[in-house]
N, C-alpha and C positions, 0 to 999 in steps of 0.2 A: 849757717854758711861759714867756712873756715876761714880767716884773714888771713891765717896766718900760710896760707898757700905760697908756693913761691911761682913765680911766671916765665921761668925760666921754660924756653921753648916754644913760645907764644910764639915770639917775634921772627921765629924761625923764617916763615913763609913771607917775610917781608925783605932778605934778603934772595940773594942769587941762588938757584935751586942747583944743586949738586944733579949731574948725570948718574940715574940709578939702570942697572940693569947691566949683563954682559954686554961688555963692549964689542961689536963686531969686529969681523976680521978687516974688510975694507970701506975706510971711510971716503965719503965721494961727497963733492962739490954739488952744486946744481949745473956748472959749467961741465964738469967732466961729465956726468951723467948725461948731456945735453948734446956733448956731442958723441959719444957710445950711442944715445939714440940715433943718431941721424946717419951714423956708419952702420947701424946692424939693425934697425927696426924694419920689419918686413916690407912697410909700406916705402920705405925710402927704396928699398932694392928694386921691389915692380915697380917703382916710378919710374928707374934706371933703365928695368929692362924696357917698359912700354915705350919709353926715348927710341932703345935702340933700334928695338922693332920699327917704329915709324920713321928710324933716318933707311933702315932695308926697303920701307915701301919707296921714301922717296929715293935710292937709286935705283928701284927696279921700275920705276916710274921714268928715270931720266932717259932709260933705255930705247924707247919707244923713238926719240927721236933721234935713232941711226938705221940703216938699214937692214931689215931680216932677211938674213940668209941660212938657206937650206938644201940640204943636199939629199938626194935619194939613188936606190939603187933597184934592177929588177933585173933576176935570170931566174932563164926554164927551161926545163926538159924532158921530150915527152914522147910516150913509143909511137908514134905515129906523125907525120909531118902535120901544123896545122894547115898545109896548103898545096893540096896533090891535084895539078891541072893534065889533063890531056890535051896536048898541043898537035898531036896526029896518028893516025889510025896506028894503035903499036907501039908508039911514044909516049909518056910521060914528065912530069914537072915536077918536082916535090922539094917545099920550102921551110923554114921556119921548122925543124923540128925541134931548134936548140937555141937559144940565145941571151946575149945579153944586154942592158940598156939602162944609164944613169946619166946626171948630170948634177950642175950645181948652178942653181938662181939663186938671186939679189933683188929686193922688192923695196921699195921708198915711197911710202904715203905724203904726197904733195899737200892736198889738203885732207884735213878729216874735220872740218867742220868744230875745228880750236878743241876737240876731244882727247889731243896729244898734249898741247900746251894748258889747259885746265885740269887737266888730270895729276900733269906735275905738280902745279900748281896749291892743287886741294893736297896733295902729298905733304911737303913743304910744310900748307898750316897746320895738316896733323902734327908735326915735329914739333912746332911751337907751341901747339896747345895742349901738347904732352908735356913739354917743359913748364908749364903755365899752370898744370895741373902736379906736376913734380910740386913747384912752390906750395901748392896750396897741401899737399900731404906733408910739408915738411913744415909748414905752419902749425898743422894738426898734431903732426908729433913733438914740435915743440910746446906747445898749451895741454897737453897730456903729461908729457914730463911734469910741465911743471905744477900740473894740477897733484901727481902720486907724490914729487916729491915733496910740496908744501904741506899734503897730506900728512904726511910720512913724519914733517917737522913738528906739525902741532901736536902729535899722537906723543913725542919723545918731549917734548915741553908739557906734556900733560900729568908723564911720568915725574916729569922733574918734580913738576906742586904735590903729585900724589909723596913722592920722596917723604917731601920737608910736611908733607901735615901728618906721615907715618912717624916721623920724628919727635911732630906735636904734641900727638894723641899720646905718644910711648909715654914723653918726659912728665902729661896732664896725669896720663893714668899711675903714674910713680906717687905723684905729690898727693892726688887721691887716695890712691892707696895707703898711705903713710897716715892722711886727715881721718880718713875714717876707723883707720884702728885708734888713732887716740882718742876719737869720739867727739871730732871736731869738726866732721863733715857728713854730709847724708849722705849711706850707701847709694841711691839713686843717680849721684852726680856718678858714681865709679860705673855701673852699670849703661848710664849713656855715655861713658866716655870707650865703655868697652863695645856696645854696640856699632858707636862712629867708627871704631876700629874696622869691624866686621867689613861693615859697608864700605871702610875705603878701599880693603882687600879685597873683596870683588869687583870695585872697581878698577883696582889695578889689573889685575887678569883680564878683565876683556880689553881695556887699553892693550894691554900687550900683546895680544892676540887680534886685535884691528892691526896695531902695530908692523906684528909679523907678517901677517896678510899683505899690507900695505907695500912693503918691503920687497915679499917676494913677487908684487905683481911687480912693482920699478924694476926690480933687476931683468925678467923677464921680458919689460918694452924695451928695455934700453941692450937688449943681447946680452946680456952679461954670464959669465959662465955659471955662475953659482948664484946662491940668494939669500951669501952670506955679507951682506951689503950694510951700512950707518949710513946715512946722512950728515954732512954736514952744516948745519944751518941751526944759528942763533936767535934771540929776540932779544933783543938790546933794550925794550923798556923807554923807547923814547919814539918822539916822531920823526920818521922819514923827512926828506926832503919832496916840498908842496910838489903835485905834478904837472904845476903851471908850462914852466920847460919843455912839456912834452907834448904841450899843444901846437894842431896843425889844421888847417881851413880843412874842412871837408870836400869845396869845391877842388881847393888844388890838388890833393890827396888821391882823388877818385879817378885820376887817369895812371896815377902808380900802382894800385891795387891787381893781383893779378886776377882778382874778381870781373874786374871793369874790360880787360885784357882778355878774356876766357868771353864775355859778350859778345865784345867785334869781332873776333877770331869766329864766332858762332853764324853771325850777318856774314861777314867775309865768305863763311865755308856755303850757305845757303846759295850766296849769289851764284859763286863756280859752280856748284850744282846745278842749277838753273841754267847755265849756260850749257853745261855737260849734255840738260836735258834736250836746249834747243841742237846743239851740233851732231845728236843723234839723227836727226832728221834731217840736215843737210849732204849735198853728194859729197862723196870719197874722191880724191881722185890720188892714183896711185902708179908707179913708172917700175918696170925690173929689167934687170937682165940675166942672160943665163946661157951656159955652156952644158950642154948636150952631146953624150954619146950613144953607138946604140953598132950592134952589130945582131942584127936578124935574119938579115938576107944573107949572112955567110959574107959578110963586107960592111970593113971598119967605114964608120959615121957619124963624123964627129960633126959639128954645128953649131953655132952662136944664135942667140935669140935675144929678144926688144921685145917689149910689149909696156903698154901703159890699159889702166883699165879707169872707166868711173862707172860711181854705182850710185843711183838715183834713189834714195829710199820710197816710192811712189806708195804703197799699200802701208805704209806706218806713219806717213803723216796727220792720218786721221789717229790713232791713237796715241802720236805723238801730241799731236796739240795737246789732250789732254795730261800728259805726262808735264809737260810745258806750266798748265795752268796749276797743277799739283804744287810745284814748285814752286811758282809764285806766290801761293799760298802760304807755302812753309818758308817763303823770305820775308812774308808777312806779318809770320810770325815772331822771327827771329829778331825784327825791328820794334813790336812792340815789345817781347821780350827785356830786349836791349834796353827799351827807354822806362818798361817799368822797375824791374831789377836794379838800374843805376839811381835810382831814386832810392829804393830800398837801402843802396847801399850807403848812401849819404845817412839816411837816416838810424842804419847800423852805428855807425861812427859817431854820430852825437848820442844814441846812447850808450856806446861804450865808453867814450867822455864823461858822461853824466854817470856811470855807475862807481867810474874810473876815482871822481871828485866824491862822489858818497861814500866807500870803500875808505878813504882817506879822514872823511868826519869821522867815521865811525871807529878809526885810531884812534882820534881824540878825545871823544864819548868814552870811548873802554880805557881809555891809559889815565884819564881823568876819574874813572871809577874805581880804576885800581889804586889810585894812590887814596882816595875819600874810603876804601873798604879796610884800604891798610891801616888809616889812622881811625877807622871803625874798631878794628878787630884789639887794638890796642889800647882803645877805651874800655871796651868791654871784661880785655885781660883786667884792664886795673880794677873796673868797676867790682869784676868775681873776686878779685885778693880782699876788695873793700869790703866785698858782704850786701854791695847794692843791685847785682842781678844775678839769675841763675847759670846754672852750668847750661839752662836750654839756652839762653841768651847769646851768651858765648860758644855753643857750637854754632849756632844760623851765622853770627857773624863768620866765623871762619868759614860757612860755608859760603858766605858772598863774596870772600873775600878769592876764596876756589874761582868762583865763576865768573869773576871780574879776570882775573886770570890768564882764565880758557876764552874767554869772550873777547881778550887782547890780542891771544895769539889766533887767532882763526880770522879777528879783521886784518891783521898783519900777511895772515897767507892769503886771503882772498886781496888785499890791496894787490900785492905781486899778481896777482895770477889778473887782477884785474887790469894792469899795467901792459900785460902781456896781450892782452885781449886789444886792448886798443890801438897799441901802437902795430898788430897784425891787422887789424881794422883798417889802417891809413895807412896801410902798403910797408911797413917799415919790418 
């Protein structure tokens, strides 16, 4: 074993990892990334349009209650009268060979059995539970950002460690190199230093190549023109602030939720139906008036008209009841729905609390491992200059000290993303 090795390089990985790789052309925040999604991700635009759509039904819904008017027309002519009388022996009649006749009515449904007013009605909570449903895609696309872009981070922090142990390896394989021509080190320590080489180098290519991947799907959700895209996002190597702050009773929580909101909107929309179902089976009754002309008999005839109508539905009562009971069914179900789902949701929230608080230990486990690997890895440097363990010794440490690391930055992006999950959990 060589003492006289020098360890220069060792400690590399125990400082700040230099950014390795071509810098991209544009660097983005998770803020700006965040909100590029929520202007151009597809699912925000059909949230927009399905609004729109459902504010068209409700005014074409609001319409019903004014009067329908309509106007028609009729002319004809034809080779022959349709009305040729003989009035005496030698004499004839003949009528209508030609003419013309139109007018313009106005009709006003008095009652329809609340079919006018619950129709708007059920209009109306389409709108809001399209809006209610917009949140929840914009929730989605916010916890997808931040899932690619924390991705995105830990894959370039992974680069970093690969940097500083290519660094390692280079300066180990120098002093080896140098030990074993003088005949002061076993070629076997150069040959596994040259190996770790190997293996870090393939590791870095598929790092880079998740990397890329990862990259060009962000730019993609987030609309971006190109997917010539960086992230910006650090690891600072310490702990966060605890996410005691960011607790909130599940009880109080669960009527903010547009979870909890998309429920009753669902009871709400059964009941209108239900009603919709019984006013189908109630009389119409209905009032118009109308201005008529008509010139057939070869003389103008004009006229005014009144009429009201009701209409008894007598032969759909029988298979209305059952449409009736249909519905009540599916109001039935709508309320247990309602009360099982908002259970579920309470129970969503504590454990996204709970995973929220575990995510957080597990900072402290890996940030506490990193610092006991790093003063690992620096024993074991000394230990190899000393001649008291092997070059295997010393590369396992460096590889623990790797994956203390990688094990920091991945609880660090699942904390955020788990951060994310909760407080969309408790309506925030």
């Amino acid at each position: 074993m060589n003492k006289n090795i020098k360890g220069r390089g060792f400690m590399l990985l125990l400082a700040s990892a230099v950014v390795c790789g071509a810098t991209a052309q544009h660097r983005l925040t998770f803020e700006e990334c965040l909100d590029m999604a929520l202007n151009n991700n597809v699912k925000m635009k059909n949230a927009g349009n399905d609004i729109e759509a459902a504010r068209q039904d409700e005014k074409q819904a609001f319409t019903h209650f004014f009067p329908t008017v309509s106007a028609s027309g009729f002319a004809f002519n034809s080779n022959k009268p349709l009305i040729d009388v003989d009035v005496a022996p030698g004499a004839s009649m003949s009528m209508m060979k030609d003419g013309v006749a139109g007018g313009v009515s106005a009709g006003m449904p008095l009652f329809a059995g609340g079919q006018i007013v619950n129709t708007h009605k059920l209009s109306k909570l389409n709108v809001k539970v399209n809006r209610l449903k917009r949140n929840l895609s914009e929730n989605e696309v916010k916890l997808t950002t931040e899932q690619y872009f924390w991705q995105a981070a830990v894959l370039k922090e992974k680069l970093n460690t690969i940097a500083a142990v290519e660094k390692q390896l280079a300066s180990m394989r120098g002093d080896v190199t140098a030990a074993v021509d003088a005949g002061v080190a076993d070629r076997n320590d150069l040959l596994q230093v040259k190996l770790r080489e190997n293996e870090t180098k393939n590791t870095r290519i598929k790092t880079e190549n998740a990397l890329g991947v990862t990259l060009s799907l962000l730019a993609q959700y987030i609309g971006y023109p190109s997917d010539s895209i960086d992230v910006d996002a650090t690891f600072p190597y310490s702990l966060p602030g605890r996410p005691d702050s960011l607790f909130c009773s599940p009880e109080a929580s669960l009527t903010t939720t547009s979870e909890y909101r998309l429920l009753e909107s669902n009871v709400e929309a059964a009941k209108l139906k239900k009603r919709l179902a019984v006013g189908k089976n109630l009389p119409t009754v209905a009032v118009g008036a109308g201005y008529m002309y008509d010139n057939i008999m070869e003389k103008d005839h004009p006229f005014l008209i009144g009429f009201a109508t009701v209409s008894v539905p007598l032969t759909a009562w029988w298979g209305g009841s059952h449409e009736v009971k249909k519905h009540e069914l599916q109001l039935r179900n709508a309320r247990n729905e309602f009360d099982d789902s908002s259970r579920m949701l309470l129970i969503k929230m504590r454990n996204a609390w709970n995973k929220l608080n575990d995510t957080y230990r597990q900072i402290e486990l890996s940030l506490e491992a990193v610092e006991q690997s790093a003063e690992n890895l620096r024993l074991h440097n000394d230990y190899y200059q000393a001649g008291t363990c092997t070059m295997s010794d010393l590369l396992e440490a460096q590889t623990i000290y790797i994956n203390t690391r990688d094990s920091y930055a991945e609880s660090m992006a699942q904390y955020e993303i788990s951060k994310c999950e909760y407080l969309q959990a408790t309506g925030r």
